[in-house]
C-alpha positions as a printed Julia matrix, in Angstrom:
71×3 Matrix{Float64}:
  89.44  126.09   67.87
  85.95  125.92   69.01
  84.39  128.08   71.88
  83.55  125.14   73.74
  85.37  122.01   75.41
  84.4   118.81   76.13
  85.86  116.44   78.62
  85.55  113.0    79.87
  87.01  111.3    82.38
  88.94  108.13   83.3
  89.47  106.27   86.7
  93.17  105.07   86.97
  95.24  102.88   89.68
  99.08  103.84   90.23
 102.21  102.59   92.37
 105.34  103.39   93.83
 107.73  101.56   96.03
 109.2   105.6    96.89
 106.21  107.54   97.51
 102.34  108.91   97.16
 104.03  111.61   94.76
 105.84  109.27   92.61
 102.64  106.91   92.37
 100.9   109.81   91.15
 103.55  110.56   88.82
 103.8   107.2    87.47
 100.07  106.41   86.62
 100.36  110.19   84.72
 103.53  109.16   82.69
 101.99  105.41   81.68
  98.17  106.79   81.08
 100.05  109.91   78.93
 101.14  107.2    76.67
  97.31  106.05   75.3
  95.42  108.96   76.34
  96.12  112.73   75.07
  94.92  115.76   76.38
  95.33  115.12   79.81
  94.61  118.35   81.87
  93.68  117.43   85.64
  93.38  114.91   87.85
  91.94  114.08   91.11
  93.43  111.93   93.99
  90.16  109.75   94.83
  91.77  107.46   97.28
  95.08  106.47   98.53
  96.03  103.28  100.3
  98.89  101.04  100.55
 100.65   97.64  101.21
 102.19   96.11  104.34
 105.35   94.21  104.33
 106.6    92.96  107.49
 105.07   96.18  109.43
 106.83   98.42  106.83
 105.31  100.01  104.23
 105.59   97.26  101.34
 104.73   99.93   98.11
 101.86  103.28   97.81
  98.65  102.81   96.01
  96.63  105.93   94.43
  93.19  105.72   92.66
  92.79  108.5    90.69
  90.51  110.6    88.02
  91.77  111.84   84.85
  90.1   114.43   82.69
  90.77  114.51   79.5
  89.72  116.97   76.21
  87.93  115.09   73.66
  90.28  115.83   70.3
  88.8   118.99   68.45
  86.31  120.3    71.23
C-alpha cells in the first residue's frame, strides 16, 4: 500500500424505465463489470424521454472516479 492514490475519471450515460435512482444504479452495476475500483461518482446531468406526455424512460450522465490499480 502506497501513501498516495491516484484517480482518474470516466464520463458514463445510464437508464431506467423506474427511476433517476435505478438509472444511477444501473450505469454503476454495468460500468462495475470493466472498471474496478470504483469509489465515487457525480450526477453531471439528468434528463429524460417523453412518450405520449408521460415520462417514456430517465437518463443520467454521470462521473466515475476510479483508483488506478496499486496507487
Amino acid at each position: 500500500m502506497t501513501d498516495h492514490h491516484v484517480y482518474k475519471k470516466v464520463e458514463i450515460v445510464g437508464s431506467s424505465r423506474k427511476s433517476i435512482e435505478n438509472a444511477i444504479e444501473n450505469a454503476l452495476e454495468e460500468c462495475g463489470k470493466s472498471i474496478r475500483n470504483m469509489e465515487w461518482f457525480e450526477v453531471v446531468e439528468t434528463r429524460g424521454h417523453i412518450v405520449d406526455g408521460k415520462v417514456g424512460h430517465y437518463q443520467v450522465v454521470m462521473k466515475v472516479g476510479f483508483r488506478i490499480k496499486d496507487s
